[in-house]
C-alpha positions as CSV (number, residue, x, y, z in Angstrom):
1,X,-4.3,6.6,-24.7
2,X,-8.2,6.8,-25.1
3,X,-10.1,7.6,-22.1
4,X,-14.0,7.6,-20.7
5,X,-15.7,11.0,-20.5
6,X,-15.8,10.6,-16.9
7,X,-11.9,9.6,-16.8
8,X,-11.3,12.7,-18.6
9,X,-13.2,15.4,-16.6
10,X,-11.5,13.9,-13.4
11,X,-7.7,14.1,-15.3
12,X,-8.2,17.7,-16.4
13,X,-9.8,19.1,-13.0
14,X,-7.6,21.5,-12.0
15,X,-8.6,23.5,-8.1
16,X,-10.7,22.5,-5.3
17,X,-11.7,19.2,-3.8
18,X,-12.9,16.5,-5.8
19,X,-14.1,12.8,-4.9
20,X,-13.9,10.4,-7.6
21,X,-15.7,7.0,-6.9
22,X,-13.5,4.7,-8.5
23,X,-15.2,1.1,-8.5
24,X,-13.3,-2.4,-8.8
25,X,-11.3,-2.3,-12.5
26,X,-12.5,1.1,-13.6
27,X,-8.5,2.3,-14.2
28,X,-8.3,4.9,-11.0
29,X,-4.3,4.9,-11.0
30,X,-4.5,5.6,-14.4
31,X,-7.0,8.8,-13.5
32,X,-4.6,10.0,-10.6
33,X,-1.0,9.7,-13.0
34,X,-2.8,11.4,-15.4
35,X,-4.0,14.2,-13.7
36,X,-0.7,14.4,-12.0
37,X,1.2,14.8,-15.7
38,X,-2.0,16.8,-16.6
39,X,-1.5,19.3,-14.0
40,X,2.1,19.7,-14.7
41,X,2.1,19.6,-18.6
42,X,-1.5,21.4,-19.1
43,X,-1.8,23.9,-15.9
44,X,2.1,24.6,-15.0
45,X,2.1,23.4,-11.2
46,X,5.2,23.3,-10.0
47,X,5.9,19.2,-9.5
48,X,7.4,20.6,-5.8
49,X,3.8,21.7,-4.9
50,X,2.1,18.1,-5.9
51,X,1.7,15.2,-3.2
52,X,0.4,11.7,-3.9
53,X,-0.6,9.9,-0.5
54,X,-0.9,6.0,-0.2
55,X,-1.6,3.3,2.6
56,X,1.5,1.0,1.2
57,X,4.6,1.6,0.4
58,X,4.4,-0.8,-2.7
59,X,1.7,1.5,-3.9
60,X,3.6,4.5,-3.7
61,X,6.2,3.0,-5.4
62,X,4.0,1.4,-8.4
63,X,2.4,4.9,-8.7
64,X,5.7,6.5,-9.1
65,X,6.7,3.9,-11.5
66,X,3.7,4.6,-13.6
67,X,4.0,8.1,-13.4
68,X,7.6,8.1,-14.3
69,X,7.4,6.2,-17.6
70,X,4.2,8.2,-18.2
71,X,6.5,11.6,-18.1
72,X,9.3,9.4,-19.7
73,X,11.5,10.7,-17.2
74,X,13.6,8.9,-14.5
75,X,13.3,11.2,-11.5
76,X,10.6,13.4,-10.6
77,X,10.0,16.1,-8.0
78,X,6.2,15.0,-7.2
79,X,6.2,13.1,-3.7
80,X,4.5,10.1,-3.8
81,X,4.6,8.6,0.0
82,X,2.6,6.6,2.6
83,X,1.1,8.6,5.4
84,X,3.6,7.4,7.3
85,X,6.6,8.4,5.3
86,X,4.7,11.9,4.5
87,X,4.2,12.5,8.1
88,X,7.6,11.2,9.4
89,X,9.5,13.8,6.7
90,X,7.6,16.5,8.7
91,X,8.4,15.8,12.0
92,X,11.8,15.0,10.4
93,X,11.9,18.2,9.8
94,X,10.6,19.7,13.4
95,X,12.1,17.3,15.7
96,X,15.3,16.2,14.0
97,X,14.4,12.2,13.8
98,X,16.2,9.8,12.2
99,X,15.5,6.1,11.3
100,X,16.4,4.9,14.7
101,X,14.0,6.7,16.6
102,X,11.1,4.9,14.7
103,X,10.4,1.5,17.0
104,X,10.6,-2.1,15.0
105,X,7.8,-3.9,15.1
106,X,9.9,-7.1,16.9
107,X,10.9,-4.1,19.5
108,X,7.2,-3.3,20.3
109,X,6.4,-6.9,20.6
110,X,8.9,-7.2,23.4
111,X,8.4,-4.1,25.0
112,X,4.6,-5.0,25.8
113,X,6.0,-8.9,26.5
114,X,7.9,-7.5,29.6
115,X,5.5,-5.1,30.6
116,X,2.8,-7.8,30.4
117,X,5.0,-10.5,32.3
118,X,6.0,-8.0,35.3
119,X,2.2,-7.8,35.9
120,X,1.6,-11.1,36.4
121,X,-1.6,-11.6,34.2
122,X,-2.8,-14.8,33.3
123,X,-2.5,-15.4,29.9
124,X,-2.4,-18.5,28.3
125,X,-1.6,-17.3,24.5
126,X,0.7,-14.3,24.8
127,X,1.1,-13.8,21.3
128,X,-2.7,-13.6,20.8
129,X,-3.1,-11.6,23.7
130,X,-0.3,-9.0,22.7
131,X,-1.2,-8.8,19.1
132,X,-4.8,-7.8,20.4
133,X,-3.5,-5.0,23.0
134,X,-1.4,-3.9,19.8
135,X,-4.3,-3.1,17.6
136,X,-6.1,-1.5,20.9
137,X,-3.3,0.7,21.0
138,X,-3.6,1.8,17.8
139,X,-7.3,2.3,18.0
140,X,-6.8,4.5,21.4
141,X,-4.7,6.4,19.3
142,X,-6.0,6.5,15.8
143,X,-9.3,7.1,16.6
144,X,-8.3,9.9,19.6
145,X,-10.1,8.4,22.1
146,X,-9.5,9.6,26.0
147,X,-8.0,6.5,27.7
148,X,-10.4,6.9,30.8
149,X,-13.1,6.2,28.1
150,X,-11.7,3.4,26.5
151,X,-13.0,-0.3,27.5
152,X,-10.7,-3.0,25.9
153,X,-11.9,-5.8,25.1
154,X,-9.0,-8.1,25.7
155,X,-8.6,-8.0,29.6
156,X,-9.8,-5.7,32.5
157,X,-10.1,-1.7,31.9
158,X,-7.4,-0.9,34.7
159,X,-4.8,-3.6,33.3
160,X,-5.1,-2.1,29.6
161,X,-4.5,1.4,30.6
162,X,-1.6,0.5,33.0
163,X,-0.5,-1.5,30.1
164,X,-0.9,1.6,27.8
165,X,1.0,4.2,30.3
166,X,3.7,1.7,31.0
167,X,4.2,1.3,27.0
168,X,4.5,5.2,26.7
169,X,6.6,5.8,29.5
170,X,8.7,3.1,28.0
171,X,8.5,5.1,24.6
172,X,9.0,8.4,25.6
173,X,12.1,7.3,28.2
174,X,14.0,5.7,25.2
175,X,13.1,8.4,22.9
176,X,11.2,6.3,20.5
177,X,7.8,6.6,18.6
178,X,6.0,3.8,16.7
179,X,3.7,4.4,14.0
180,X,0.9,5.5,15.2
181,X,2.8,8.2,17.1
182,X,3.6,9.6,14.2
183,X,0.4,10.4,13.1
184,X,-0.4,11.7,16.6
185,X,2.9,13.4,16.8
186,X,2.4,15.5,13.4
187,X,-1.2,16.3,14.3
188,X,-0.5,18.1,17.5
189,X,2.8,19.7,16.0
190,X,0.2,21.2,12.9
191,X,-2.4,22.4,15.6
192,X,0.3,23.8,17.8
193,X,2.1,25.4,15.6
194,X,0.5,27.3,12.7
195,X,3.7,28.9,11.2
196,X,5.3,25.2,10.1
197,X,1.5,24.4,9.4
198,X,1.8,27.4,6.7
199,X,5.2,26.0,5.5
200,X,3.8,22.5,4.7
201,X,0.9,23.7,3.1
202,X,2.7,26.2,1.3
203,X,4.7,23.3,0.2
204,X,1.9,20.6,-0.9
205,X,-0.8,22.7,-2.8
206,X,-2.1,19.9,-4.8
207,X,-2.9,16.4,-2.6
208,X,-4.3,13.2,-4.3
209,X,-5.3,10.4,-1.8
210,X,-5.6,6.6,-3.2
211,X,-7.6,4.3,-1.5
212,X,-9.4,7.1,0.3
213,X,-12.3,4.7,1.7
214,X,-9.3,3.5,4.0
215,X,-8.5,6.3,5.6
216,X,-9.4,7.0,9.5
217,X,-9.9,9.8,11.8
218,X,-6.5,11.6,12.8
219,X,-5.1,10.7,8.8
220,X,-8.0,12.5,8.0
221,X,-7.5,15.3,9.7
222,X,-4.2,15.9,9.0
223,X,-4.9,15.9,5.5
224,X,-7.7,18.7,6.1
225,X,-4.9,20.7,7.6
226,X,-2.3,20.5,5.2
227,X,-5.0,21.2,2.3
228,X,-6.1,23.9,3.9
229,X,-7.6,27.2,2.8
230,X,-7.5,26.3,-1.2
231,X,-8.3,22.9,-0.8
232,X,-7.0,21.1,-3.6
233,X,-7.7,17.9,-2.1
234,X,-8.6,15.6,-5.0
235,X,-9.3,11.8,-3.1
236,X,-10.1,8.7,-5.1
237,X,-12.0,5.7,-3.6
238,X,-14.8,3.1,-3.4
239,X,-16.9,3.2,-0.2
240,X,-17.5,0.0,-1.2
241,X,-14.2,-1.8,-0.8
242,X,-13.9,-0.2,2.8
243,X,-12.7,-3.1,4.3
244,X,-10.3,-2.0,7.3
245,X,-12.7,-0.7,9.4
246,X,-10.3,-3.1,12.5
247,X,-7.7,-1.0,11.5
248,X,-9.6,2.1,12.3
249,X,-10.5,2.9,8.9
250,X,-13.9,4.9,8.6
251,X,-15.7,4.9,5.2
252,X,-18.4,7.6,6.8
253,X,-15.4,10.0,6.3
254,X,-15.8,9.2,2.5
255,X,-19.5,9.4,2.8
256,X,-19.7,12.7,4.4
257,X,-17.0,14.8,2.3
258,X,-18.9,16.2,0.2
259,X,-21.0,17.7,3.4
260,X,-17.9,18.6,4.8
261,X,-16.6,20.5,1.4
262,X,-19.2,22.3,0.1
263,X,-18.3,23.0,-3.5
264,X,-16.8,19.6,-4.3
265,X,-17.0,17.9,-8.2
266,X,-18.3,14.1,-7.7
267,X,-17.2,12.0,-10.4
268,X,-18.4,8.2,-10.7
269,X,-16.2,6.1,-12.4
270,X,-18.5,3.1,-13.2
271,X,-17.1,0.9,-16.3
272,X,-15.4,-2.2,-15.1
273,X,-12.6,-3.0,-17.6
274,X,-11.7,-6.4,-15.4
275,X,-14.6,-8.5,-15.0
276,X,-17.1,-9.8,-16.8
277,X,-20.5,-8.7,-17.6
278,X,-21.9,-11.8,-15.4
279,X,-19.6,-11.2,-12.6
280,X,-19.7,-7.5,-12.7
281,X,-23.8,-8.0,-12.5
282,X,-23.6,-10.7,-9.5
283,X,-21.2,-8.2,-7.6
284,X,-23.8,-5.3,-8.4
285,X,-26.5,-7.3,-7.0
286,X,-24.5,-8.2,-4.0
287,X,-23.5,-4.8,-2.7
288,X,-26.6,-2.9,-3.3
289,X,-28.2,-4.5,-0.4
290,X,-25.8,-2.2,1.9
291,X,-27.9,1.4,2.7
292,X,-24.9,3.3,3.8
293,X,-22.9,4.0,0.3
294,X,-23.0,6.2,-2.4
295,X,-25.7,4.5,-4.8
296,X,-23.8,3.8,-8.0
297,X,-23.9,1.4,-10.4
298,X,-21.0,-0.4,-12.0
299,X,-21.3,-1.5,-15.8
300,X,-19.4,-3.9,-17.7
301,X,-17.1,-3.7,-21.0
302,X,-16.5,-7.4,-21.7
303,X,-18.8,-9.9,-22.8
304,X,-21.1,-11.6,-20.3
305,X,-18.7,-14.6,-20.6
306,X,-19.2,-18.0,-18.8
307,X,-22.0,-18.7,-15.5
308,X,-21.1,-18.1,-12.2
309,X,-20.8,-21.4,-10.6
310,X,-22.6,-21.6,-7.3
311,X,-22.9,-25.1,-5.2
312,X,-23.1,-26.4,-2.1
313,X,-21.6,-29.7,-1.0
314,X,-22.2,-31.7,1.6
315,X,-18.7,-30.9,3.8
316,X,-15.3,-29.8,3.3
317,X,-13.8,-32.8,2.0
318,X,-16.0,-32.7,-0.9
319,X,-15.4,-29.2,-1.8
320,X,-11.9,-29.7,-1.8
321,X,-12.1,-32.5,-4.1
322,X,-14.2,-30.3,-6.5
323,X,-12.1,-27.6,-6.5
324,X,-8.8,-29.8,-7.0
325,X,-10.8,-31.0,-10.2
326,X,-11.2,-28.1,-11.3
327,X,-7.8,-26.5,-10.7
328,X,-6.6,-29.1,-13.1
329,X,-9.0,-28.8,-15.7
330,X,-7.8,-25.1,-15.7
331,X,-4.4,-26.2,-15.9
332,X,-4.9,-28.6,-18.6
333,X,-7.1,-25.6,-20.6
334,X,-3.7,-23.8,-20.8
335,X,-4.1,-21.3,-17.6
336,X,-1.6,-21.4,-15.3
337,X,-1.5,-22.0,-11.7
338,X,-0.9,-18.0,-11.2
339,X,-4.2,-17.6,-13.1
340,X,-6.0,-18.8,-10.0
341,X,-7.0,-17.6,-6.7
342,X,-8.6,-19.6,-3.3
343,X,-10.3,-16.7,-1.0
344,X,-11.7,-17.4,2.2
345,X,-12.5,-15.5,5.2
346,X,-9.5,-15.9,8.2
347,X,-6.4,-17.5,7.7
348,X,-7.3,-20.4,8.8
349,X,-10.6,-21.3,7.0
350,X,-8.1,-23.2,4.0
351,X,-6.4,-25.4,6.3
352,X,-7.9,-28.5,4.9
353,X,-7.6,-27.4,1.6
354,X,-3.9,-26.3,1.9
355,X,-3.3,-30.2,3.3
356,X,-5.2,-31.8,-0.2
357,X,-3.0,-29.3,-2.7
358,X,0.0,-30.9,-0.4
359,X,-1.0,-34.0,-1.1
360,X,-1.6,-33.6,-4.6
361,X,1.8,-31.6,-5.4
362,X,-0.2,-28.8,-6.4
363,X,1.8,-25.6,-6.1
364,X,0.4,-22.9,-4.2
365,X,1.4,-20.0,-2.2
366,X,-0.3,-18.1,0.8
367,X,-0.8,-13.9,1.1
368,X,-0.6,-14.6,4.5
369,X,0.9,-16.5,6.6
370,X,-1.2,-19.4,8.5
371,X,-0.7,-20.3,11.5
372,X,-0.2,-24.1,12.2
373,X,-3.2,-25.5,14.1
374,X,-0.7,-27.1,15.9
375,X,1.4,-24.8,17.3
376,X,-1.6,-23.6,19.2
377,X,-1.3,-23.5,23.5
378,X,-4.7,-25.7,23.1
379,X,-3.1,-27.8,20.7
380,X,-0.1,-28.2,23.0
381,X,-2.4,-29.1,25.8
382,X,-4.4,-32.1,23.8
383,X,-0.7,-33.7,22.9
384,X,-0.1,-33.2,25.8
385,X,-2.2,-35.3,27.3
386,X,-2.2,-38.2,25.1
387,X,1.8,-37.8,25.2
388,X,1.5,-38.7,29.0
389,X,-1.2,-41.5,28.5
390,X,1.5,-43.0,26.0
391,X,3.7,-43.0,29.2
392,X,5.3,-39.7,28.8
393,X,6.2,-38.1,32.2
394,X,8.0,-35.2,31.6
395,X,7.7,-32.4,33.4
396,X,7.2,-29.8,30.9
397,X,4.1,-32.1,29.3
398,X,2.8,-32.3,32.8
399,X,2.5,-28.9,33.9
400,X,0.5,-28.0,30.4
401,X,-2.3,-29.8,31.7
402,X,-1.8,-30.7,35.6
403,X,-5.0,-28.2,36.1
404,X,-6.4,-28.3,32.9
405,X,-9.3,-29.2,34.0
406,X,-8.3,-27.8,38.0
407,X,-7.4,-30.7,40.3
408,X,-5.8,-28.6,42.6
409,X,-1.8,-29.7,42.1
410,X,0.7,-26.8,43.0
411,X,4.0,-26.4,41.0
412,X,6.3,-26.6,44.1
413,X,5.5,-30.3,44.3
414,X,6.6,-30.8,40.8
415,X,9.9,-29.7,40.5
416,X,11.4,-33.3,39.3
417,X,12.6,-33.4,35.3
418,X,10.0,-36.7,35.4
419,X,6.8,-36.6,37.0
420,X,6.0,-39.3,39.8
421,X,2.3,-40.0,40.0
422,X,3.0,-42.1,43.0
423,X,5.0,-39.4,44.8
424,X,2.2,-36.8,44.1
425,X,-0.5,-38.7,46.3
426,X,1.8,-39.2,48.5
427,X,2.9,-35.7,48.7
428,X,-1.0,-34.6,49.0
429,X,-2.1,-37.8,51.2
430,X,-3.5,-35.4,53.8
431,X,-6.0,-34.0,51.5
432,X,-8.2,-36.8,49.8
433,X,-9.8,-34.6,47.6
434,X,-6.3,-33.7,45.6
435,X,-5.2,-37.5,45.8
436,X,-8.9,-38.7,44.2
437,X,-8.1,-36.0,41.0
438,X,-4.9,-37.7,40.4
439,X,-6.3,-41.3,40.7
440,X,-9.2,-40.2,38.9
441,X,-6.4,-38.8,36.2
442,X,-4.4,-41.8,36.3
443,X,-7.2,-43.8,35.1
444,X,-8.4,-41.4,32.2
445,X,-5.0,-41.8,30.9
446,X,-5.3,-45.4,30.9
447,X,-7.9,-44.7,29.1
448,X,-6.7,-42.6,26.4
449,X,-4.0,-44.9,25.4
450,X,-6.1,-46.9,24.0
451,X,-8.2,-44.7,21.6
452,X,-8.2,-43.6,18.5
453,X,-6.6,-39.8,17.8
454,X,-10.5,-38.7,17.1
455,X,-12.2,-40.9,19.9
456,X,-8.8,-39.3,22.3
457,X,-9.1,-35.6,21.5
458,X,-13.3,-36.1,22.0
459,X,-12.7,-37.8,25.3
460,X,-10.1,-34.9,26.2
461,X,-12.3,-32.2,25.7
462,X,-15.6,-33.9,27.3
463,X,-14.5,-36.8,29.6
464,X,-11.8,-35.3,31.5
465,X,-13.8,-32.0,30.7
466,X,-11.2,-29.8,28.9
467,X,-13.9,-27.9,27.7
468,X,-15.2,-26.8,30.8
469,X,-11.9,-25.6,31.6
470,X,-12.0,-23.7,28.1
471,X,-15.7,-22.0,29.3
472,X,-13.7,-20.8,32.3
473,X,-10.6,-19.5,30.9
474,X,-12.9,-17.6,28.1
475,X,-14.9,-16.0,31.2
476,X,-11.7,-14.7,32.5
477,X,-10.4,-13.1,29.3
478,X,-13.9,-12.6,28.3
479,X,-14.0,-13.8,24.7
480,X,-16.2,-16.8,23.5
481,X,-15.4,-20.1,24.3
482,X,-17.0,-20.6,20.5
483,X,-13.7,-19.6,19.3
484,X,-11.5,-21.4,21.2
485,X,-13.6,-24.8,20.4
486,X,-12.6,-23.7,16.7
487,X,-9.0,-24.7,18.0
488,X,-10.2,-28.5,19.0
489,X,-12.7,-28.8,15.9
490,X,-10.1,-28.4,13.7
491,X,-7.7,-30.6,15.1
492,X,-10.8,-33.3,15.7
493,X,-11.6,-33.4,12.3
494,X,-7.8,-33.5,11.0
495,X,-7.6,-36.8,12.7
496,X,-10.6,-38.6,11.1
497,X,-8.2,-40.3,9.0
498,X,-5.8,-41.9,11.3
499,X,-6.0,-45.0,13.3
500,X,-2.9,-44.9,15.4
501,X,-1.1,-42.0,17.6
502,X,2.1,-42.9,15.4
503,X,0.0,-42.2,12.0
504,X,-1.0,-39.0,13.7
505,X,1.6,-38.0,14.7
506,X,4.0,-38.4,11.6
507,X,1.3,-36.0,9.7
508,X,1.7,-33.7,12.6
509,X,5.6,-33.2,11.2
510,X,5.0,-33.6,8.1
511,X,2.7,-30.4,7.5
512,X,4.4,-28.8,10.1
513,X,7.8,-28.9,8.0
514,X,5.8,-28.4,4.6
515,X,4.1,-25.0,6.1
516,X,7.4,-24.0,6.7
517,X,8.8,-24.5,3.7
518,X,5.8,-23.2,2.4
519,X,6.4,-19.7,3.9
520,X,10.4,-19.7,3.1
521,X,9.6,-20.4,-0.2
522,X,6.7,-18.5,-1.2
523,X,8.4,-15.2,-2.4
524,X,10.6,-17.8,-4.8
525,X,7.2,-18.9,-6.2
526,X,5.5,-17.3,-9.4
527,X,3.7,-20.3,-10.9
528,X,1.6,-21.0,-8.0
529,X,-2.1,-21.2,-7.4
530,X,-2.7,-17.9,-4.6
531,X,-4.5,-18.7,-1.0
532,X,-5.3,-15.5,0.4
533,X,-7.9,-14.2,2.6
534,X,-10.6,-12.0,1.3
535,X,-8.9,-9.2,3.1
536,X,-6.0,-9.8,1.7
537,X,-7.1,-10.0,-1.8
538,X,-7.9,-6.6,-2.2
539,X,-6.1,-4.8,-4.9
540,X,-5.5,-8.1,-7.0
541,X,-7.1,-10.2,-9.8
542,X,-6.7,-13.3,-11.3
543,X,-8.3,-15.3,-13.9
544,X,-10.0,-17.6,-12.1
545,X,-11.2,-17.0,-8.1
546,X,-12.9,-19.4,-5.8
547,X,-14.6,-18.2,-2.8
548,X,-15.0,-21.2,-0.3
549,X,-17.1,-21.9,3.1
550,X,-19.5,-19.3,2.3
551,X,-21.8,-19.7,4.9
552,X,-24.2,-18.1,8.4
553,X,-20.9,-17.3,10.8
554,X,-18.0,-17.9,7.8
555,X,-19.0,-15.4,5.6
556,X,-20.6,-13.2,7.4
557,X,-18.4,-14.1,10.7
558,X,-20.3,-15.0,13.1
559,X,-18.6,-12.0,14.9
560,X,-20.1,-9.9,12.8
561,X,-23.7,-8.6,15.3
562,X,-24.3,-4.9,14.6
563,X,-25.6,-3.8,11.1
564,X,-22.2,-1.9,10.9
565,X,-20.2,-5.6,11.0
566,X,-22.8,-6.8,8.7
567,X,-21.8,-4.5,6.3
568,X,-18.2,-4.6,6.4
569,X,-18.9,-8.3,5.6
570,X,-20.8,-7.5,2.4
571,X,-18.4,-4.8,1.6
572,X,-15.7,-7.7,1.7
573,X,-17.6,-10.1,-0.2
574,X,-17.9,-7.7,-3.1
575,X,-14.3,-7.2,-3.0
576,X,-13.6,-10.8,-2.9
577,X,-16.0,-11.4,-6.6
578,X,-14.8,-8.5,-8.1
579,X,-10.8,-10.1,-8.1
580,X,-12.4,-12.8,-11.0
581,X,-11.7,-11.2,-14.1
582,X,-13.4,-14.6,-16.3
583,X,-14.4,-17.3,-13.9
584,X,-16.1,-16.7,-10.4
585,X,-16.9,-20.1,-8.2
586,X,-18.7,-19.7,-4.8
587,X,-19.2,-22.4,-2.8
588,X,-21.0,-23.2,0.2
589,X,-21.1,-26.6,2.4
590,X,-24.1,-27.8,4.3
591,X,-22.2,-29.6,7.6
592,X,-18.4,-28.6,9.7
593,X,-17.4,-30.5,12.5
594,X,-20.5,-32.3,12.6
595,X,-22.6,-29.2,12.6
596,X,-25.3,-28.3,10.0
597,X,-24.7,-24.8,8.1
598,X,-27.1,-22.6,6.9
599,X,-25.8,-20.9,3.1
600,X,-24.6,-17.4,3.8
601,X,-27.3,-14.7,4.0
602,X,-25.0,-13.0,1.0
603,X,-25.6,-16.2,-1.4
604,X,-29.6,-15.9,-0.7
605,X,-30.0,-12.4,-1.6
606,X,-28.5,-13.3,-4.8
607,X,-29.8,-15.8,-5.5
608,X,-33.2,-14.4,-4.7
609,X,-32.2,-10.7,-6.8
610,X,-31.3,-13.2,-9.9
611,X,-34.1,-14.7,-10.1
612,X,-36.5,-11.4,-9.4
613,X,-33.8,-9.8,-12.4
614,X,-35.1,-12.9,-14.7
């Protein structure tokens, strides 16, 4: 096998640290088997002493794969391991652990549930609100931060470090750790004890790290500890594919390692074998506008090949007819549905998209899982009410939205398995104000019988003022009420289409039960166009990529504020052209639930840099 000149002085680098700044398609598992073998074959390292680190298990076990046909052997004494697995073996070690000590991920969920529940807090979505806590968690602990300094920002400070004790005290009573303990656990076993410190880097005295950009603060320390004094650290990466940093990943860690080891060998490995000469120069373009990277600059070894294809349409539906068009002109030039990728920016960007390829029988499969619109609490509340002005009067659909907006009604009075209108103002004749909310109720419903799904879920949200009971509810768990009127937009404009609340209705379980067929099947799947999430593209390539709804506050999310965010965003962008290995479309639409769009900041700048280039 032929290699670059750069390729080659990485492979044959033998002691102290090295950083090697492997952009997208430039062959860096290739560079860390082969020095692996090299080191082995050419420098007589004992494969005990050698330690290959990953952030997936799938990783480690395609890197071992490689490396074992490679050595044409079928077992091998190298370790190739996540940080979790590394980490667990040495506490394995220490504290006697077994598999049953680690905590499931269903267990944690349930653990915080009951902790969450015996403290009363109002929480409308408590899987959204427990899956945030849960990354919190991990941040308090990733990142090593004192919990008296910590600030969540998914409820008050006192109820997230109750919430955080409580889980530990929980933890520690059952004799459990989760994942992040582990990394905590091993890093104050290492600094407490120096003599098993000396065994384990006794043990590893030759460490390769994939995917280094990804790695944050207490994995890097570790890692210093255990490569410490020869440091033979030898870490492979591109600062600019750092896309975790909301997992606590830090790509100034990448950035400042050659600062923090002195003598260390830079290698840039900057021929892209993947994409073409047009999309590897687009990318360039794209990424350069980031300051805080090491400047490089990626070149091509294929053919320019065809145009990118940029264009903005008017709205979603047309996109989605364009890019259905085009999916089966690919198909019918011989690719196949694998061949092509849809990337967007959350999971739930592609809903409308996902509903045409339904409609059209196109195969398809989704990285990640999306959550149906409809299954949503605010969802819930909207059917809700339209269930009741249909004549509904069950109990369960009237406490979803009895104070939604507040009118005052208390649960003891509703303790019937059907709702009596009637027997409410009766119940409350003493105080006017309560009996005018339920009249006043009584003839919104009317009301809303009579509409249309879109005219309903419009006069839900501003004539019986759901929203203002949205603006509220956001003040209390202090997020924007922007993203919970994400919920409603996307259910408004999935009704357009539909004249009756039967119509409706029957859609609403019909893509119900096709998403969850969808998600059973999608493992069975291998001819199927990919949906995935630009996050979630990371470390594939196809063909043919689309990148959809690139626009102000899509791509870059309009969460994005400080010039850190911004470039994350870019940083994900990048990733997301440099999966097309032939054909790149970006597209951009000019109006979303009635709203104008501006064309991302990201499409601009190229455009703009093309044009200067020319």
């Amino acid at each position: 096998m032929s290699f670059t000149k750069a390729q080659s002085r990485a492979i044959t680098h033998k002691d102290g640290p090295m950083i090697v700044l492997a952009g997208p398609g430039s062959g860096k598992t290739t560079v860390i088997t082969e020095r692996t073998k090299y080191l082995i074959q050419n420098y007589g390292i004992n494969p005990m002493e050698i330690l290959v680190i990953t952030f997936t298990k799938a990783a480690a076990q395609e890197m071992r794969q490689r490396f074992l046909r490679l050595m044409e052997q079928e077992q091998t004494q190298v370790t190739f391991g996540t940080f979790h697995a590394i980490f667990f073996g040495i506490l394995k070690h220490a504290y006697h652990f077994t598999g049953d000590n680690i905590l499931r991920e269903d267990l944690k969920h349930q653990y915080l549930k009951d902790i969450t529940e015996r403290m009363n807090l109002d929480i409308e979505d408590e899987a959204e609100f427990i899956g945030n806590i849960i990354s919190e968690i991990s941040l308090v602990k990733n990142d090593q931060i004192p919990l008296e300094h910590y600030y969540s920002t998914t409820c008050s400070e006192n109820a997230f470090r109750d919430i955080f004790q409580k889980y530990q005290q929980r933890l520690e009573k059952e004799n459990r750790l989760d994942f992040d303990d582990m990394l905590v656990y091993t890093y104050q076993l290492l600094k407490e004890r120096p003599d098993i410190l000396l065994g384990w880097q006794n043990r590893y005295r030759y460490i390769l790290v994939d995917e280094f950009q990804d790695i944050n603060k207490i994995q890097y320390e570790i890692v210093k500890m255990l490569a410490a004094p020869e440091n033979n650290i030898f870490i492979v990466g591109d600062d600019d594919q750092s896309i975790y940093r909301f997992r606590g990943a830090k790509p100034e860690i990448m950035l400042n390692f050659p600062k923090e080891f002195k003598d260390t060998k830079t290698i840039l490995l900057d021929q892209n074998f993947r994409c073409t000469g047009n999309i590897v120069k687009a990318a360039e373009l794209v990424i350069r506008h980031n300051q805080m990277r090491f400047q490089k600059n990626m070149k091509e070894v294929k053919e320019s090949g065809d145009k990118i294809e940029l264009h903005t349409f008017a709205n979603q539906p047309q996109e989605c007819a364009h890019i259905i068009k085009k999916v089966q002109e690919y198909i019918k030039a011989d690719y196949q549905y694998s061949d092509i990728a849809i990337l967007f920016r959350t999971n739930t960007d592609a809903r409308l998209l996902v509903e045409k390829f339904m409609e059209y029988n196109i195969p398809f499969k989704m990285r990640d899982s999306m959550p149906n619109i409809y299954d949503h609490w605010i969802a819930k509340n909207v059917i809700s009410y339209i269930h009741l002005a249909l004549g509904s009067r069950e109990r369960r659909e009237f406490l979803q939205v009895m104070n939604r907006p507040n009118r005052y009604i208390g649960r003891e009075c509703v303790d019937e398995a059907q709702v009596s209108l009637e027997n409410l103002k009766k119940y409350y004749e003493d105080k006017h104000w309560v009996v005018e909310r339920i009249e006043q109720l009584e003839y919104q419903l009317n009301i809303l019988k009579r509409m249309t799904p879109y005219a309903a879920i419009n006069f839900i949200r501003h004539g019986i003022g759901y929203e203002a009971y949205l603006n509220e509810y956001a003040d209390f768990r202090k997020i924007k009420a922007e993203d919970l009127y994400e919920v409603l937009n996307e259910m408004q404009e999935g009704a357009k289409d539909f004249k009756t609340f039967e119509a409706w209705f029957a859609h609403i379980e019909e893509y119900t039960k096709a998403l969850n067929d969808q998600a059973k099947e999608k493992n069975k799947i291998s001819n199927a166009v990919t949906f995935t999430t630009l996050h979630s593209s990371k470390g594939l390539e196809f063909a043919n990529v689309f990148i959809i709804d690139i626009n102000e506050g899509i791509i870059p999310h309009r969460k994005a504020i400080l010039d850190a965010d911004m470039q994350e965003e870019r940083r994900m962008f990048y990733v997301g052209m440099t999966r097309a290995k032939e054909h790149l479309h970006m597209y951009s639409i000019r109006e979303r639930y009635g709203k104008n769009l501006q064309p991302s900041v990201f499409l601009e700048n190229l455009k703009q840099d093309v044009k200067t280039a020319g």
